[in-house]
Structures are given as structure tokens and as C-alpha cells.
C-alpha positions as CSV (number, residue, x, y, z in Angstrom):
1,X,16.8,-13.9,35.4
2,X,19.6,-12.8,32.4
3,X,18.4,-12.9,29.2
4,X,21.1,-15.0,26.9
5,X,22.2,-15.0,23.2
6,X,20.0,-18.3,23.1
7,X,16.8,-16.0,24.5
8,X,16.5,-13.9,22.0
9,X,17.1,-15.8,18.9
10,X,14.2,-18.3,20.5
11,X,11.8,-14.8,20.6
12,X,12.9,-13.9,17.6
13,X,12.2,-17.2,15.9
14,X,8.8,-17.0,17.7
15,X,8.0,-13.5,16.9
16,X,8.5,-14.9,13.0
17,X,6.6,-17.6,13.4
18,X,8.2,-19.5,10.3
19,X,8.0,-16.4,8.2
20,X,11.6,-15.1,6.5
21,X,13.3,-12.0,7.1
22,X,14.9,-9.3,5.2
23,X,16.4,-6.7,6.8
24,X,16.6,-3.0,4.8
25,X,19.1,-1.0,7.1
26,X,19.4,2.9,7.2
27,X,22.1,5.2,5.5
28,X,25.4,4.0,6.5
29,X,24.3,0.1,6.7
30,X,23.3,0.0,10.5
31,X,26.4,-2.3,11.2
32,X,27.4,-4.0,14.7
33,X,26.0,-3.3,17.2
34,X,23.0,-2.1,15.5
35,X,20.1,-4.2,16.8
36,X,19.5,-4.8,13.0
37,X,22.6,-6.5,12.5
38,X,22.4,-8.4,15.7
39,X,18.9,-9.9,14.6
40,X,20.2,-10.9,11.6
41,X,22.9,-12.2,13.5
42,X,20.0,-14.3,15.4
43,X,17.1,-14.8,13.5
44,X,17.3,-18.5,11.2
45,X,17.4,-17.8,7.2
46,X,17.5,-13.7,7.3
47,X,18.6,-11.7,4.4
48,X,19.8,-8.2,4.2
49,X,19.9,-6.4,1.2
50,X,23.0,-5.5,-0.6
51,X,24.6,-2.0,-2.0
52,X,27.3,-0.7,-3.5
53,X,26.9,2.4,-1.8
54,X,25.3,2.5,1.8
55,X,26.0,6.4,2.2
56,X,23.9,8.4,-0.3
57,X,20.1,8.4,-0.3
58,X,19.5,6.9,-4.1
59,X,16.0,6.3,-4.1
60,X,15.8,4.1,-7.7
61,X,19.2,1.7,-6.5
62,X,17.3,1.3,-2.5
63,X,14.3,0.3,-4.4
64,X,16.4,-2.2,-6.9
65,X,18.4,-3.8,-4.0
66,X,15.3,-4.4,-2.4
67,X,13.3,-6.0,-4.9
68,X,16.6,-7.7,-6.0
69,X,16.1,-9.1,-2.6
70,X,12.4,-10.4,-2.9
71,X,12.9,-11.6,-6.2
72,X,15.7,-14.1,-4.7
73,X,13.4,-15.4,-1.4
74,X,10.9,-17.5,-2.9
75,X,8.4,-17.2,-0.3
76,X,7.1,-14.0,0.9
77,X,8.6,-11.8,3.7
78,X,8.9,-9.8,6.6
79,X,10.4,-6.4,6.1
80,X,12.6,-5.3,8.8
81,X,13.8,-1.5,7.6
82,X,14.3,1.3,9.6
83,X,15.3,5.2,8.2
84,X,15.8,6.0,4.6
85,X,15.4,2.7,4.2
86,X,11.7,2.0,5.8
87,X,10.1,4.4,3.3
88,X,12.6,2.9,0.1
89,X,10.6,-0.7,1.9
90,X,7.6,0.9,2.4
91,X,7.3,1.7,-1.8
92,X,8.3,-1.8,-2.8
93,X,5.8,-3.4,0.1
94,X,3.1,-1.3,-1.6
95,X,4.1,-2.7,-5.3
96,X,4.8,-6.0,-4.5
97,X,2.3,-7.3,-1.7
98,X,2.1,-10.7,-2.7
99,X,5.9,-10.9,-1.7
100,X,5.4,-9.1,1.4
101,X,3.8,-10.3,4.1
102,X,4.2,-7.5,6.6
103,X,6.3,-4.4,7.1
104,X,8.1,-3.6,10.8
105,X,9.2,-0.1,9.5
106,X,11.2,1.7,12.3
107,X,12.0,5.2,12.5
108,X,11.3,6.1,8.8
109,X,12.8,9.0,7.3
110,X,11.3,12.4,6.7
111,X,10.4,12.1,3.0
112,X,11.0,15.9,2.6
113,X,14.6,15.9,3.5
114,X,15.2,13.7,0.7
115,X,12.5,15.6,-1.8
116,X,10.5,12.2,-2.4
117,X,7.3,12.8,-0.9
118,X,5.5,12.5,-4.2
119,X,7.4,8.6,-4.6
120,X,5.9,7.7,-0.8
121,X,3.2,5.5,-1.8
122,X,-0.6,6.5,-0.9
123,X,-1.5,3.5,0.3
124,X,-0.3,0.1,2.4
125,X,-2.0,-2.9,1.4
126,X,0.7,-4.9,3.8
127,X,0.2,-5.3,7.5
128,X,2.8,-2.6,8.9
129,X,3.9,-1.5,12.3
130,X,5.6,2.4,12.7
131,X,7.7,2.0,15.9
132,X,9.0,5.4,16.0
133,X,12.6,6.5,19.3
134,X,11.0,9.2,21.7
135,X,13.3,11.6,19.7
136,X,11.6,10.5,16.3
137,X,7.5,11.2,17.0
138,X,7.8,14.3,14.5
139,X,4.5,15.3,12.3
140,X,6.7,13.4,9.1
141,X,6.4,10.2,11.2
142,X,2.0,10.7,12.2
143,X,1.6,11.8,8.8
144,X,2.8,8.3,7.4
145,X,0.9,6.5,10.1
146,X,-2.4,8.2,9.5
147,X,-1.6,8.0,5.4
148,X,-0.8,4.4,5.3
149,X,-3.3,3.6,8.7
150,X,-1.0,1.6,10.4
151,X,-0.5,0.9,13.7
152,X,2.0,3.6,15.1
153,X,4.1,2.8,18.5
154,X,6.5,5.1,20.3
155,X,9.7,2.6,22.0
156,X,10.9,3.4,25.0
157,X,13.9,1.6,25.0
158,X,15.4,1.8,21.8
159,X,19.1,1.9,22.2
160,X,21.7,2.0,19.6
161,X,25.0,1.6,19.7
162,X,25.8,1.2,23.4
163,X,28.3,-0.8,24.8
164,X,25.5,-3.0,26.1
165,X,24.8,-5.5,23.5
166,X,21.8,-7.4,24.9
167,X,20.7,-4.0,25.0
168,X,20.9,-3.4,21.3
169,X,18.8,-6.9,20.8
170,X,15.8,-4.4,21.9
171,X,13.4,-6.3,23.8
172,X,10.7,-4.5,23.1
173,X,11.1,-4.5,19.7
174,X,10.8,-8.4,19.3
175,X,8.1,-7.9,21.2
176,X,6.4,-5.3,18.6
177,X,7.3,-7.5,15.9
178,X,5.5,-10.5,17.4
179,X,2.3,-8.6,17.2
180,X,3.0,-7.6,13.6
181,X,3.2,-11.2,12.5
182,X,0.6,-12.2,15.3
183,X,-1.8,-9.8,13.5
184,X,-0.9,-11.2,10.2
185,X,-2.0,-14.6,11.4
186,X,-5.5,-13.2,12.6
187,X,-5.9,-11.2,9.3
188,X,-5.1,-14.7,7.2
189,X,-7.1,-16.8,9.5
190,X,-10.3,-14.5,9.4
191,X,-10.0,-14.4,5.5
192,X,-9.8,-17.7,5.1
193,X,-13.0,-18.0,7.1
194,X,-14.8,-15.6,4.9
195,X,-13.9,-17.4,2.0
196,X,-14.9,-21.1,3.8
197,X,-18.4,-19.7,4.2
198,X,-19.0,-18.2,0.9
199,X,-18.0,-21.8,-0.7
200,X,-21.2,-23.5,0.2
201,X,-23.2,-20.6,-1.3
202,X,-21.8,-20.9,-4.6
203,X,-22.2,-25.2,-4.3
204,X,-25.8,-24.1,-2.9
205,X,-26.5,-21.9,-6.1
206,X,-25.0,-24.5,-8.8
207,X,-27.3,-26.9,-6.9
208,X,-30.0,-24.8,-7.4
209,X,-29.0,-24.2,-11.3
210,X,-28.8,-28.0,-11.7
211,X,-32.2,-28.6,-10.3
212,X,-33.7,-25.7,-12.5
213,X,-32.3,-27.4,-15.7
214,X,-33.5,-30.8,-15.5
215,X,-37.5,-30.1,-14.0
């Protein structure tokens, strides 16, 4: 059975489950037929963040454009950044985690080609997924994994740029970012549940205070 157009944008609405999207390309801007640019093509309400210059590695303006972005979504978001720009993403996710609800970083950069591995942040108090090409599972890549204790994944069909574009919509990539989100659900679900049962035992102890007062 062929996958259509209509398939994917369905998964992808799925793999969102309601959530919003911004997209936070790589050098150069990731245009067609980036899979980037095709699921923001696809996926409902998706912003991509905007710069002057796509071309040089400015860590301060990647950061800006980014929170820029945030800033205009009211509602929080899913970050969908691959390169340069998944470790710019990763930095504002780690500032701003009540406007980010999870990270789908792909393929970050190595922080020591662009001398900033004192700005990576030391922690990731977002939900985040590393999907990483089989040409890209370098030490750079396992240290932020194992820094940030995410969940790290190696594609094996991560193609960009072919002629193919229901290839470039990466299957398996919607289907790593319907985890993400799936795990974000369980995360939100089980912490509501710890805060439903430590309610009664705060009614239970003004009960008691109540009682103690008028004996």
C-alpha cells in the first residue's frame, strides 16, 4: 500500500497530538526537499523560525530567533531542530521549559567545531529525543545524550535531499516523534497523579488542625 501526501500529514498530526510545532533548521535553512521543510509543509499551525542570515553559526541571533519564536506561540511547543540549530534549541529548551514541551533534536552539531561547549547547557529539564544519521553517532553526539539523559536513537533511513520526496517525509522519524510526545503524555499524566493523591493529605491534615482547635 503507497503512502500519500494525505498519510503523512494524518501521522504527523497524530504524532503531535494537538501540540504546536516550531521547526529550528540547520545552517543553510534546510529548504525543499529537506524533510524539515516538508513537515512544516504538513503538519497544521507549524512555525519555523526566522533569520537574516541562515549561513553563519551566530550563537546569540539562533538563540534570539528562537525565543522570538516562543515568545509569539502562546501555548507551549514542540521543538523540531536538527544541526547547529538543535544545540542553539537545546539552550533555549533548557531556559525556557515552561514554553517547551519537548525537544526532537536531530543530528546536533559538534559543540567544539563552533567553540561553544561552555554555552551547551548542563542540563534538560524538557523531554528530548537525539535521533542521530548512521554517519552522525560521533562521541560529540553520546556525550550530549548521556549529559542531558535523553533518550538517544540511531535512524536508519534518514534521507535528505533525494529525488524521492515521500522519502524525505522520513517515516521513521514521525514515528520517533510520536514517542516523544507519547512520553510527554505519560510523564504529565503520572504527575498529575502524584499531585491527585497528595490533595487528600493536605484536606486530611487541615481536618485534623480543625478538630485540634475547637476540642
Amino acid at each position: 500500500m503507497n503512502t500519500t501526501i494525505k498519510d503523512y500529514s494524518t501521522e504527523l498530526a497524530c504524532a503531535l497530538n494537538g501540540y504546536r510545532a516550531l521547526i529550528v533548521p540547520d545552517l543553510h535553512n534546510n529548504r525543499l526537499p529537506h524533510w524539515q521543510s516538508l513537515w512544516e509543509q504538513t503538519i497544521p499551525r507549524t512555525s519555523r523560525i526566522r533569520m537574516h542570515d541562515w549561513h553563519t553559526a551566530d550563537w546569540v541571533k539562533w538563540r534570539n530567533s528562537i525565543i522570538a519564536s516562543l515568545i509569539a506561540i502562546d501555548e507551549p511547543v514542540v521543538l523540531i531542530a536538527e544541526g547547529f540549530g538543535a544545540l542553539a534549541a537545546a539552550s533555549v529548551a533548557a531556559e525556557y521549559p515552561g514554553k517547551v514541551i519537548a525537544a526532537f533534536l536531530v543530528n546536533p552539531a559538534d559543540p567544539d567545531k563552533f567553540d561553544i561547549r561552555k554555552k551547551i547547557p548542563k542540563q534538560l529539564p524538557v523531554t528530548t529525543t537525539i535521533v542521530v544519521s548512521g554517519k552522525s553517532t560521533d562521541e560529540a553526539n553520546s556525550y550530549l545524550a548521556l549529559n542531558w539523559d535523553t533518550d538517544f536513537l540511531q535512524a536508519s533511513s534518514l534521507e535528505v535531499g533525494t529525488a524521492d520526496a515521500f522519502i524525505n517525509y522520513w517515516a521513521e522519524g514521525i514515528q520517533e516523534l510520536n514517542r516523544l510526545v507519547s512520553k510527554v503524555q505519560r510523564n504529565f499524566k503520572e504527575s498529575s497523579r502524584v499531585r491527585a493523591r497528595r490533595v487528600p493529605n493536605v484536606y486530611s491534615s487541615n481536618r485534623q488542625a480543625l478538630s485540634l482547635n475547637y476540642m
